[in-house]
C-alpha positions as CSV (number, residue, x, y, z in Angstrom):
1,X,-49.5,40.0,-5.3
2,X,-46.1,40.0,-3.7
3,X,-43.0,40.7,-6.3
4,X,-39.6,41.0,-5.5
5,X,-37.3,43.5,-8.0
6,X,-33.8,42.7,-7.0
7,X,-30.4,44.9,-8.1
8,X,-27.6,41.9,-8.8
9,X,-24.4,43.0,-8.6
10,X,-22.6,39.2,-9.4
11,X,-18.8,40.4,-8.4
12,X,-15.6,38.9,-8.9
13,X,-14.3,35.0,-9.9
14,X,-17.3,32.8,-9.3
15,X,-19.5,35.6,-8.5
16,X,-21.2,35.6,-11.9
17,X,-21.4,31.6,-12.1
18,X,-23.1,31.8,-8.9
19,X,-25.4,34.5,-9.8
20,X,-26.1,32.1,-13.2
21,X,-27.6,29.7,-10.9
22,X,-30.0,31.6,-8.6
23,X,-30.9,32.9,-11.9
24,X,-32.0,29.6,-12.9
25,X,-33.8,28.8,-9.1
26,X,-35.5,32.6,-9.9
27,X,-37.1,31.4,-13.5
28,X,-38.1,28.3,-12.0
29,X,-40.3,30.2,-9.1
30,X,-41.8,32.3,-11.6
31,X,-42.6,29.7,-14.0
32,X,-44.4,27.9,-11.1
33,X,-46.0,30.7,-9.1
34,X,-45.8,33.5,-11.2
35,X,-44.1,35.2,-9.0
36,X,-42.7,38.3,-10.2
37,X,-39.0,38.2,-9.1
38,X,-37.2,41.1,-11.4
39,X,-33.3,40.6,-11.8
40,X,-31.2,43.5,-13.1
41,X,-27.4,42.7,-13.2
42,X,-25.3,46.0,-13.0
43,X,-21.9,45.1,-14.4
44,X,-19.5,46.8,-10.7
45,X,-17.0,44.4,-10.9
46,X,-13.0,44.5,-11.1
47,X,-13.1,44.2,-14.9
48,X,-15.6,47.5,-14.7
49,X,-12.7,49.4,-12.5
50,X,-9.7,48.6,-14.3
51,X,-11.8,49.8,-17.5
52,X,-13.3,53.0,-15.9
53,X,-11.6,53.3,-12.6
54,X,-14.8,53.6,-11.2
55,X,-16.2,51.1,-8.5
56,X,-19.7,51.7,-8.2
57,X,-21.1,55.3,-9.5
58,X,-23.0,57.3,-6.6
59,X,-25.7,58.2,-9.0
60,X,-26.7,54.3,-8.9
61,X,-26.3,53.9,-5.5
62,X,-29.0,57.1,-5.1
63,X,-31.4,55.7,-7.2
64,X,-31.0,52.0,-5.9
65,X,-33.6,52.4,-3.0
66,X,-35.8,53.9,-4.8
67,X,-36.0,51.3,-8.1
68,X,-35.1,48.5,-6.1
69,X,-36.5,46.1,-3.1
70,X,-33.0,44.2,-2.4
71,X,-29.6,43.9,-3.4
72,X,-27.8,40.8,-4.0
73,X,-23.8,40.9,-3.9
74,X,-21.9,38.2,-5.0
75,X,-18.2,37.8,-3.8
76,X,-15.4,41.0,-4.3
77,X,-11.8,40.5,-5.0
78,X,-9.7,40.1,-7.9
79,X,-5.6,39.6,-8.0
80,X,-5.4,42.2,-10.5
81,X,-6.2,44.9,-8.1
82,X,-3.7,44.5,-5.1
83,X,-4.7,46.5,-2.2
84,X,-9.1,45.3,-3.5
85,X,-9.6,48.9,-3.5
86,X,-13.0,48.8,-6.1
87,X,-14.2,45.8,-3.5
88,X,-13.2,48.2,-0.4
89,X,-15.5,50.8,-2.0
90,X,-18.1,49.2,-3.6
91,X,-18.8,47.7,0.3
92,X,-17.7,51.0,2.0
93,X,-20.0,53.0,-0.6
94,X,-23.1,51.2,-0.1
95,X,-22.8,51.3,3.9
96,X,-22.4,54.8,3.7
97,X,-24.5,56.0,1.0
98,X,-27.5,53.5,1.7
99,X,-26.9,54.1,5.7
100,X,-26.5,50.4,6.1
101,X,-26.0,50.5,9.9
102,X,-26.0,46.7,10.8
103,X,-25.4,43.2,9.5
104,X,-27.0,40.2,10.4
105,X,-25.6,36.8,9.8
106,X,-27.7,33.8,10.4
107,X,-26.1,30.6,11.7
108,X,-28.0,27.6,11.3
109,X,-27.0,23.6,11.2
110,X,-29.0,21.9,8.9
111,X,-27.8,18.7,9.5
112,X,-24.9,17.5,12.2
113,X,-22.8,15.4,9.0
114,X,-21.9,19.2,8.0
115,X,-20.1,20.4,10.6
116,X,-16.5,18.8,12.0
117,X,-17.5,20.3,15.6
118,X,-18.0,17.4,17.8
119,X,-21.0,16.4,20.1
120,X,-23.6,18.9,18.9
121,X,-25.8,16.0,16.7
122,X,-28.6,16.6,19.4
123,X,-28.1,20.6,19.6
124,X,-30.2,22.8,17.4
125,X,-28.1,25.4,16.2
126,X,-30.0,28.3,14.7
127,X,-28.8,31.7,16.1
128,X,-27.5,35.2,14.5
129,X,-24.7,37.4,14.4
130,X,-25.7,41.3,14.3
131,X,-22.8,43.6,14.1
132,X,-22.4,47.5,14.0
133,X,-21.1,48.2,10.6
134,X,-21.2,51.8,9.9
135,X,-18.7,53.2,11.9
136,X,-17.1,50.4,12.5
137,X,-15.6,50.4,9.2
138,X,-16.5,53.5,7.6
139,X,-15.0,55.9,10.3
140,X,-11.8,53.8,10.4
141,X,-8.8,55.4,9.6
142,X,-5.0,54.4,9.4
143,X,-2.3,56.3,8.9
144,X,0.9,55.7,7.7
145,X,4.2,57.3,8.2
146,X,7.7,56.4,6.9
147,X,6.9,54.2,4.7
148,X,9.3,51.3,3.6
149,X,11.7,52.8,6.2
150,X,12.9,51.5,9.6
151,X,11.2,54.3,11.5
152,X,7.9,53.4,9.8
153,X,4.8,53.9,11.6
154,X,1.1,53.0,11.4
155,X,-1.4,54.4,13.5
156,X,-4.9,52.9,13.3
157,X,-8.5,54.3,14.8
158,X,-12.1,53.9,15.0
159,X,-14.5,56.3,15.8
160,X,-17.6,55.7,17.8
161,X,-20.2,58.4,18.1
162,X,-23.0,57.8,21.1
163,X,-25.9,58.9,18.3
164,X,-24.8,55.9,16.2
165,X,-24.6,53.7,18.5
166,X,-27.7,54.0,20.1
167,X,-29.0,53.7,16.9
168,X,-27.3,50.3,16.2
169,X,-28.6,49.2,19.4
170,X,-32.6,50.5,18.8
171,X,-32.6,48.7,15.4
172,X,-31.0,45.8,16.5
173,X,-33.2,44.8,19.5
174,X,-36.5,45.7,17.0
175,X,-35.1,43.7,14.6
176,X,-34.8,40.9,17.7
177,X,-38.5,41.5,18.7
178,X,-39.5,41.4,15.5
179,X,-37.5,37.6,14.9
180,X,-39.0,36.8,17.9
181,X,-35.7,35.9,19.3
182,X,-35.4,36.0,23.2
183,X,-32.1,35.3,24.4
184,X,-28.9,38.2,23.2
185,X,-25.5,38.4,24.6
186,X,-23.1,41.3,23.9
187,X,-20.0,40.6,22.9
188,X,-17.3,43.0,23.9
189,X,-13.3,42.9,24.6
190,X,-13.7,44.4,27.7
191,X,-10.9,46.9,28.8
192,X,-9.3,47.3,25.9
193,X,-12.0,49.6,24.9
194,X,-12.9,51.1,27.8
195,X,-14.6,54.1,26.9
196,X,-16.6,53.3,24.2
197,X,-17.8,50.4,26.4
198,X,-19.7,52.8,28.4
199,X,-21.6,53.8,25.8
200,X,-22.6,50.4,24.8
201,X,-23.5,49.7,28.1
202,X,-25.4,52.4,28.6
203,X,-27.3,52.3,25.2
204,X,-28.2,48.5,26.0
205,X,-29.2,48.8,29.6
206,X,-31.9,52.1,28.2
207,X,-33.2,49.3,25.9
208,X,-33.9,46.7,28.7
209,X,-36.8,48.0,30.2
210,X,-38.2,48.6,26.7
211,X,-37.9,45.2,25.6
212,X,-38.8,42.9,28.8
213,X,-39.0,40.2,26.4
214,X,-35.1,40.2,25.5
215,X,-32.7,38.8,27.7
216,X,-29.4,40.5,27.8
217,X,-26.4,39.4,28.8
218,X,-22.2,40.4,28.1
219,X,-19.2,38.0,27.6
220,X,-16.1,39.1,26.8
221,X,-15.0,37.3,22.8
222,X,-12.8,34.8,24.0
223,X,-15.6,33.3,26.2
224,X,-18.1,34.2,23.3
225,X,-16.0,31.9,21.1
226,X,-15.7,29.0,24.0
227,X,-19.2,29.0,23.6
228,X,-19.8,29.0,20.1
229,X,-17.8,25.6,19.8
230,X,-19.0,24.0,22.5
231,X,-22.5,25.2,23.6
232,X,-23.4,26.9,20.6
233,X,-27.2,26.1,20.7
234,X,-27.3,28.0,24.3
235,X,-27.9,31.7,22.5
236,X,-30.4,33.3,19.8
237,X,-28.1,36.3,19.1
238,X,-24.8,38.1,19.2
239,X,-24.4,42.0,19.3
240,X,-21.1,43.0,18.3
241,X,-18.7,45.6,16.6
242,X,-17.8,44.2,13.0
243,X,-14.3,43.1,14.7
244,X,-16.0,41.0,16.9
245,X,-18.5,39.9,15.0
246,X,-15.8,39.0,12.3
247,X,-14.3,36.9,14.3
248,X,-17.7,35.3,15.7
249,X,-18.6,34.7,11.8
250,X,-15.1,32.9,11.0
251,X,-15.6,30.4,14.4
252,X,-19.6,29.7,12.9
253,X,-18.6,29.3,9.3
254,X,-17.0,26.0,11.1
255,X,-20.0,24.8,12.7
256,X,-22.7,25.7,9.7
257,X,-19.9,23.4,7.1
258,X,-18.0,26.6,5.6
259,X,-18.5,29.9,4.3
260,X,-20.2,28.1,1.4
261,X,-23.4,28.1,3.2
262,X,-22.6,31.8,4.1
263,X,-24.7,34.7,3.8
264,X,-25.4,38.3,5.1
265,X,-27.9,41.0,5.1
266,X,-26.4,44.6,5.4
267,X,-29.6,46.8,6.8
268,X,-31.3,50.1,6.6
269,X,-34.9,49.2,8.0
270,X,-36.0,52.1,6.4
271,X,-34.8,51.8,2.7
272,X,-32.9,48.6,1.1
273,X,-31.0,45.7,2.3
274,X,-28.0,44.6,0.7
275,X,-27.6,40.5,0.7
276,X,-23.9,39.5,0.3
277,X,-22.9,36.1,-0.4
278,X,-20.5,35.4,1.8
279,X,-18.2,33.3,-0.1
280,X,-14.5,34.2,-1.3
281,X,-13.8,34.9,-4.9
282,X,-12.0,31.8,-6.1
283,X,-11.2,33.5,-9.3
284,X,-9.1,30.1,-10.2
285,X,-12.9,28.4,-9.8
286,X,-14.9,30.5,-12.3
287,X,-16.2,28.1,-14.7
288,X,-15.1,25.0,-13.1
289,X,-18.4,23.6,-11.8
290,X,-17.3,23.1,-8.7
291,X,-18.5,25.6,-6.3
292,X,-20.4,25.6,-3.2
293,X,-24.1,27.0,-4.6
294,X,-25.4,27.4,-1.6
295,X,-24.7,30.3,0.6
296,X,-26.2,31.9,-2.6
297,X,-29.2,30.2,-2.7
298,X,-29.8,30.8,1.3
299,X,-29.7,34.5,0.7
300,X,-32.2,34.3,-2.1
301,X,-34.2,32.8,-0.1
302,X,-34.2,35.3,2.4
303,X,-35.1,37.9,0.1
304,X,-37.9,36.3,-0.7
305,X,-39.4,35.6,2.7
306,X,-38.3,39.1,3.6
307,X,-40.3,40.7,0.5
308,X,-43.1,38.5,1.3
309,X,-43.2,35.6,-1.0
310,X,-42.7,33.0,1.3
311,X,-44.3,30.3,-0.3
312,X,-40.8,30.9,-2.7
313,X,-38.9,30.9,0.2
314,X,-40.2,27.9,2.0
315,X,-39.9,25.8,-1.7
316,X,-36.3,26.9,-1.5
317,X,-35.8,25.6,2.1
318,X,-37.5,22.5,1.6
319,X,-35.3,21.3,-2.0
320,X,-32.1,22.3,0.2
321,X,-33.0,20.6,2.8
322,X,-33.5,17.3,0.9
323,X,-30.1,18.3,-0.6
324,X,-28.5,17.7,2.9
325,X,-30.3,15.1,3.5
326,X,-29.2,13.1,0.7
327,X,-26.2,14.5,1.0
328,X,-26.3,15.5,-2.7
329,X,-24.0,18.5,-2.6
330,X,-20.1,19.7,-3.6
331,X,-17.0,18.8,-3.4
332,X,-16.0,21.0,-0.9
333,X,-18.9,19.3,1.6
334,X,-18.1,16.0,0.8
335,X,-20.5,15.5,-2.1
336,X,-19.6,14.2,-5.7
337,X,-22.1,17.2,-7.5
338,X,-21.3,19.7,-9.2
339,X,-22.6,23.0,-8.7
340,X,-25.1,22.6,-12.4
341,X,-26.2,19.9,-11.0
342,X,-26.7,21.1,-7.1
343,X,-29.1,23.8,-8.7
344,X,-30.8,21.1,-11.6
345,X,-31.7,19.2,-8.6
346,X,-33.3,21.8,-6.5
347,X,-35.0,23.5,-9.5
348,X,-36.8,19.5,-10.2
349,X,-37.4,19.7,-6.3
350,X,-39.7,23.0,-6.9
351,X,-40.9,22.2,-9.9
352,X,-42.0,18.5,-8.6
353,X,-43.0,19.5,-4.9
């Protein structure tokens, strides 16, 4: 039987109340299936830093792979810590340490009443976001000189190294094949970048011939972003750097119905994934009952289908999907629920179904 044993690390402001309530979806699987999902909760937080000054120790991050089939991150950021340095490294830490080379972010419109974007109520949206994350972030560097002076001056760098990114590229179009996904465009910013554009386009046109199945195509971001707000049913996936695909996550939070329904999954193909929930902090939310369960549930659900319980999963996607279409959801989408009762509902749904 199929078990999933999953490393929670709930985060900052409504981090832990969200983890409370996949907590409560989780028992309600394994009451009904005996399933086997395992939570541990590991307390790397900003209270944890400001006691210890530690993010997240290295010797957990070592043994995570090993002990563990996922991890689930809640949201990072506290006001208390002004420059977010223990959410900086907790994110930066795993990505090195766990070699989490690329993130995937799945768009997908469940229903047209959640987006504002007009004229897309006949489109099916359902399409990802894969970007380069390891050195897109972790060999970034910036440099500052004359501080708080007149004559101050930044200087700001990223490092791409052709082994990486052909690496990127390799596990990005198997993870494609493997989606059964047909249809990728690369999103560049053309000249400003001109060199390491070469080695993009050099690792992707290697992998063509490989991959018959795959169309490829390039668009620079500001056409990638015409696209994604009015044709955004026309592709399956987007390859980017993180800066692009930052910006290509901001312009689809708008057509999914916010970053509440926001999630990520930071890959190593060959050890652990790390699922973040893609939400902000909202430390003046914690406790209020008002937040947007969602996203959170969506990456459970993932976790499960990707550990292979997906008769889990697909009990997950059917209770949400008679959330939206009953519109019985948050404040922040419209609804009149709160977020207890978002989760009370979709645990009856499983329960009942």
């Amino acid at each position: 039987m199929s078990s999933a044993r999953i490393a929670v690390i709930a985060g900052d402001g409504i981090g832990p109340d969200l983890i409370t309530q996949v907590e409560k979806v989780t028992n309600t699987l394994n009451r009904k299936y005996n399933s086997g999902i395992k939570f541990s909760q590991f307390p790397y937080c900003a209270d944890y830093y400001i006691k210890s000054g530690i993010s997240i120790p290295d010797e957990f991050i070592d043994e995570v792979g090993h002990n563990f089939d996922a991890i689930l991150l809640g949201p990072l950021g506290d006001p208390r810590i002004a420059d977010m340095k223990h959410a900086r490294e907790i994110i930066y830490k795993l990505r090195n340490r766990l070699s989490l080379t690329m993130s995937i972010h799945p768009v997908r419109l469940f229903q047209s009443w959640l987006t504002t974007q007009k004229d897309i109520e006949s489109k099916t949206v359902d399409y990802l976001i894969i970007k380069e994350i390891f050195e897109s972030t972790i060999a970034s560097s910036e440099h500052i000189f004359n501080k708080d002076k007149e004559s101050a001056l930044i200087l700001q760098s990223n490092v791409f190294t052709n082994k990486n990114i052909r690496n990127f590229i390799q596990n990005a179009f198997d993870y494609i094949h493997k989606m059964n996904r047909t249809n990728a465009c690369f999103v560049d910013q053309g000249l400003k970048y001109r060199h390491s554009q070469l080695l993009w386009n050099s690792a992707i046109s290697e992998l063509r011939e490989k991959y018959p199945d795959i169309t490829i195509s390039n668009k620079y971001i500001n056409a990638a972003i015409k696209d994604l707000l009015i044709n955004p049913d026309e592709y399956d996936v987007f390859l980017s750097t993180a800066e692009n695909g930052d910006v290509l996550s901001a312009v689809s939070s708008v057509t999914m119905g916010g970053y509440g329904l926001s999630y990520s999954i930071e890959i190593n193909p060959e050890l652990i994934s790390v699922y973040r929930i893609m939400q902000a902090s909202s430390p003046k939310l914690a406790g209020s009952n008002t937040i947007n369960p969602f996203g959170a549930f969506l990456a459970l659900q993932q976790i499960l289908v990707d550990q292979g319980l997906s008769q889990e999963g697909n009990s997950i996607a059917a209770a949400l999907m008679s959330n939206f279409s009953n519109h019985w959801v948050t404040i922040d989408m419209g609804g009149i629920m709160g977020t207890a009762e978002v989760t009370d509902y979709i645990c009856d749904h499983i329960k009942t179904n």
